[in-house]
C-alpha positions as CSV (number, residue, x, y, z in Angstrom):
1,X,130.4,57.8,82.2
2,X,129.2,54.8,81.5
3,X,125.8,53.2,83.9
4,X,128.4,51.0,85.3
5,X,131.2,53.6,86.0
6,X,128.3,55.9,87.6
7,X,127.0,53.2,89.6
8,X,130.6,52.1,90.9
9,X,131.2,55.7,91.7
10,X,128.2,56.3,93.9
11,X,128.6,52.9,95.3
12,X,132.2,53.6,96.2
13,X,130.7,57.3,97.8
14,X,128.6,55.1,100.0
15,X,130.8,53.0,101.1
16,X,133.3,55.2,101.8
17,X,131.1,57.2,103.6
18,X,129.9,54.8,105.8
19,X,133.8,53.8,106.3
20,X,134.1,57.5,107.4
21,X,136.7,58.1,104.5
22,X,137.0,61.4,103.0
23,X,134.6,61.6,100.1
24,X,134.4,64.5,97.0
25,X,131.2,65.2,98.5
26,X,128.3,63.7,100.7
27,X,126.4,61.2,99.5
28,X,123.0,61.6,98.5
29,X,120.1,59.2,99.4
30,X,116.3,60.3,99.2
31,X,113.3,58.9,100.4
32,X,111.3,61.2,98.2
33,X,109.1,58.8,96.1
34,X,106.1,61.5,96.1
35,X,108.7,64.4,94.9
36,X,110.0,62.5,92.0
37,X,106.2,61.4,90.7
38,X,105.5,65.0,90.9
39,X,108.8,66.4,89.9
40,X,108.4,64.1,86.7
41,X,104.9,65.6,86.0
42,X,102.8,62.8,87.1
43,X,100.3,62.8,89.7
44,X,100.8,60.6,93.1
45,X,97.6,59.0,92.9
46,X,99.1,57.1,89.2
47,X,101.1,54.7,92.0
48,X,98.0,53.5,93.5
49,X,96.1,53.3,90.3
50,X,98.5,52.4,87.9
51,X,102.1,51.2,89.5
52,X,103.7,50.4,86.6
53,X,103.6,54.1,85.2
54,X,103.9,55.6,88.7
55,X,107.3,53.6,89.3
56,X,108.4,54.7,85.9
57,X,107.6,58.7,86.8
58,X,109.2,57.8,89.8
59,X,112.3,56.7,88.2
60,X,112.2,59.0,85.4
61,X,112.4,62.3,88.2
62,X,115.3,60.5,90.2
63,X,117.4,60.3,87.2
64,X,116.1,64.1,86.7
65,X,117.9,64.9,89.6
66,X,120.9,63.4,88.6
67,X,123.3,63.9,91.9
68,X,121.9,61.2,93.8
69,X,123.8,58.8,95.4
70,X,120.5,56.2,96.2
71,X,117.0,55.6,97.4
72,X,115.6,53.8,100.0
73,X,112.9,52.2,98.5
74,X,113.4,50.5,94.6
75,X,109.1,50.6,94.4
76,X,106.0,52.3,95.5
77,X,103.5,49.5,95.3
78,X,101.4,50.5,98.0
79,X,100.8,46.7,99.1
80,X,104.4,46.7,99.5
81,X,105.0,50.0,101.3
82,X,102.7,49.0,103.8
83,X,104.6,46.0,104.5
84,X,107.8,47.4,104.8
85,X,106.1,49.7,107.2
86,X,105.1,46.9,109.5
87,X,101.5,48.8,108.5
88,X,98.3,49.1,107.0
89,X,98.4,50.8,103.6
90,X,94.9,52.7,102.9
91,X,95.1,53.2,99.2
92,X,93.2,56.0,97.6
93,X,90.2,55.4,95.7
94,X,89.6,51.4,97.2
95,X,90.1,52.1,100.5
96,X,90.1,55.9,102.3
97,X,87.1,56.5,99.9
98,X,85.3,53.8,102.5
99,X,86.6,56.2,105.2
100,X,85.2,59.1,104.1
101,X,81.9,58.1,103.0
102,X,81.4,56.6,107.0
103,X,81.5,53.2,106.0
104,X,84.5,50.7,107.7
105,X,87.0,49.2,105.9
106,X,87.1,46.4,107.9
């Protein structure tokens, strides 16, 4: 298949689903950023350090998987997880270090 016949495909699985239509099978949607940076053979902490690379491990372990339907999130920038969150993001390394050394991060 083409990316364009696999995209319509899964799109059509969604939709479908959603519609409460008989599908070949369930539809497949992770929120499993962490599992595919590690599933790819990188290390979490490459999003916060380096999110171009982490995004790419990211993406490289969801096509790994190869049955899923989506993902909820496109990105793991953590400035932008934390404001889909409606949250503070403590990053690794720039701010939880703070934390644990007793200082405040405000």
């Amino acid at each position: 298949m083409t990316g364009q016949e696999l995209f319509n495909q899964r799109f059509n699985r969604l939709k479908d689903s959603i519609a409460m239509k008989k599908t070949d099978r369930p539809p497949i949607s992770l929120n499993a950023f962490a599992f595919c940076i590690k599933y790819a053979g990188g290390k979490l902490s490459e999003l916060c350090t380096n999110p171009e690379n982490g995004n790419a491990l990211a993406l490289k372990g969801l096509l790994a998987l190869e049955e899923v339907d989506s993902t909820v999130l496109a990105t793991g920038y953590p400035n932008m997880i934390g404001a889909f969150f409606l949250s503070e993001m403590k990053v690794p390394g720039r701010d939880l270090r703070k934390i644990c050394s007793g200082r405040s991060t405000k």
